[in-house]
C-alpha positions as CSV (number, residue, x, y, z in Angstrom):
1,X,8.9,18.0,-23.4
2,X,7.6,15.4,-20.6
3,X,4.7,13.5,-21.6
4,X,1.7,12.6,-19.2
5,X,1.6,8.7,-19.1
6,X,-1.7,8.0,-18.5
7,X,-4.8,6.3,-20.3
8,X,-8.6,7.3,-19.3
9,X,-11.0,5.1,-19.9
10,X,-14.9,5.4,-18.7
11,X,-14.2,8.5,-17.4
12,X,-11.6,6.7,-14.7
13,X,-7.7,7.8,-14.7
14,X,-5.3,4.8,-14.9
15,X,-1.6,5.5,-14.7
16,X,0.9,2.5,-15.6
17,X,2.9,0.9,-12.3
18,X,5.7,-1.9,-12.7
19,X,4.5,-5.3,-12.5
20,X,5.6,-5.8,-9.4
21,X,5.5,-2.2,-7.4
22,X,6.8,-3.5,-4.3
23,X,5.5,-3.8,-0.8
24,X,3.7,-1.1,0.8
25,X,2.5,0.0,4.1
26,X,-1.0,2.0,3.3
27,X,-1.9,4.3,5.9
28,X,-5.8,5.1,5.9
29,X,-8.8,6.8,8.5
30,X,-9.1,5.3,11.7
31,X,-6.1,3.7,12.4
32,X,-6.1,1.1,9.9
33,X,-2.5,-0.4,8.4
34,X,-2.3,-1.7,5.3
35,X,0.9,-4.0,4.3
36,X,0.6,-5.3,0.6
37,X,1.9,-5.3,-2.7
38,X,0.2,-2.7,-5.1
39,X,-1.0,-4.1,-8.7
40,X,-3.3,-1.3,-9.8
41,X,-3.5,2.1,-9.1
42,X,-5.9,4.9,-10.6
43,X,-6.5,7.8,-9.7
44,X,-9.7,6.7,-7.4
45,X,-8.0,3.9,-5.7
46,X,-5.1,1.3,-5.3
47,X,-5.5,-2.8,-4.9
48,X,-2.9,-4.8,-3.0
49,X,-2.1,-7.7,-3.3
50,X,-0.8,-10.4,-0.2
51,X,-2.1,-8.2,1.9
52,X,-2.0,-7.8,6.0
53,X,-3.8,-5.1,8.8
54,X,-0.8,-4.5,11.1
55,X,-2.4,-5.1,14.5
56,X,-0.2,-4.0,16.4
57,X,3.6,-3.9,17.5
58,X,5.8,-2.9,20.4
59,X,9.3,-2.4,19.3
60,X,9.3,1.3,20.0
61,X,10.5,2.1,16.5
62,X,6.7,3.4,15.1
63,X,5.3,1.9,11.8
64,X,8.0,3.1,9.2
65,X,10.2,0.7,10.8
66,X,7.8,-1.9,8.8
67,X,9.7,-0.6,5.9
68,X,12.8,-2.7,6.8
69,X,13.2,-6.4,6.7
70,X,14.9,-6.8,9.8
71,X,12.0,-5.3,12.0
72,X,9.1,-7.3,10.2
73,X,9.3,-9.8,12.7
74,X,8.3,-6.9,15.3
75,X,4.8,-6.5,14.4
76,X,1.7,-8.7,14.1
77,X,0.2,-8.9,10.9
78,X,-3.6,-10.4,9.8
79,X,-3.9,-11.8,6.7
80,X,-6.3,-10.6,4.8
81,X,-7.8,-13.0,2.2
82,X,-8.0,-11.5,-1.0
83,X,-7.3,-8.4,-2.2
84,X,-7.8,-5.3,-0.5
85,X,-8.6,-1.6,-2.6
86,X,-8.2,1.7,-1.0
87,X,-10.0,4.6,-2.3
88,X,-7.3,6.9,-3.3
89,X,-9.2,9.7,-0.9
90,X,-8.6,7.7,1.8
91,X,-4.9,7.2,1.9
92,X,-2.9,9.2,4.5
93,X,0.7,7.7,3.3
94,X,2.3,5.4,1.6
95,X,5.8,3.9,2.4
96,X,7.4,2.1,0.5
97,X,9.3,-0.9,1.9
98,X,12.7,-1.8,1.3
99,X,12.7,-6.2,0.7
């Protein structure tokens, strides 16, 4: 029997991520980019952490190729100061990065 690992609390969902879930690339309305590490997640929305907008980058290879430490170099990233939360609605994809 699996059991559902989650906790609600206030009415709002909260499911349990690792401490450190990794880089991301968030992909949201209007052609914004997200890079940043997730440290919450509910069901309404995500926070990351260290996060960037990717601006813009001309390597050819599209935006998954952000996923790979060799290609970060490629693209131009604008640090955002603080942390950045995504409504959960919002969210087109999420890749996760491999470094």
């Amino acid at each position: 029997m699996e059991v559902e690992n989650k906790v609600i609390i206030g009415g709002v969902e909260y499911r349990p991520i690792s401490a450190d879930s990794g880089n991301k690339i968030v992909i949201v309305p209007n052609g914004w980019i997200f890079f940043g590490r997730v440290i919450d997640a509910t069901s309404d929305r995500i926070i990351l952490t260290d996060a960037s907008v990717v601006r813009k980058w001309s390597n050819g290879k599209g935006i998954g190729a952000l996923a790979t430490k060799e290609h970060k170099s490629d693209y131009t990233l604008d640090k955002c100061y603080g942390n950045v939360t995504v409504p959960t609605k919002s969210i087109y994809a999420i890749i996760d990065c491999h470094w």
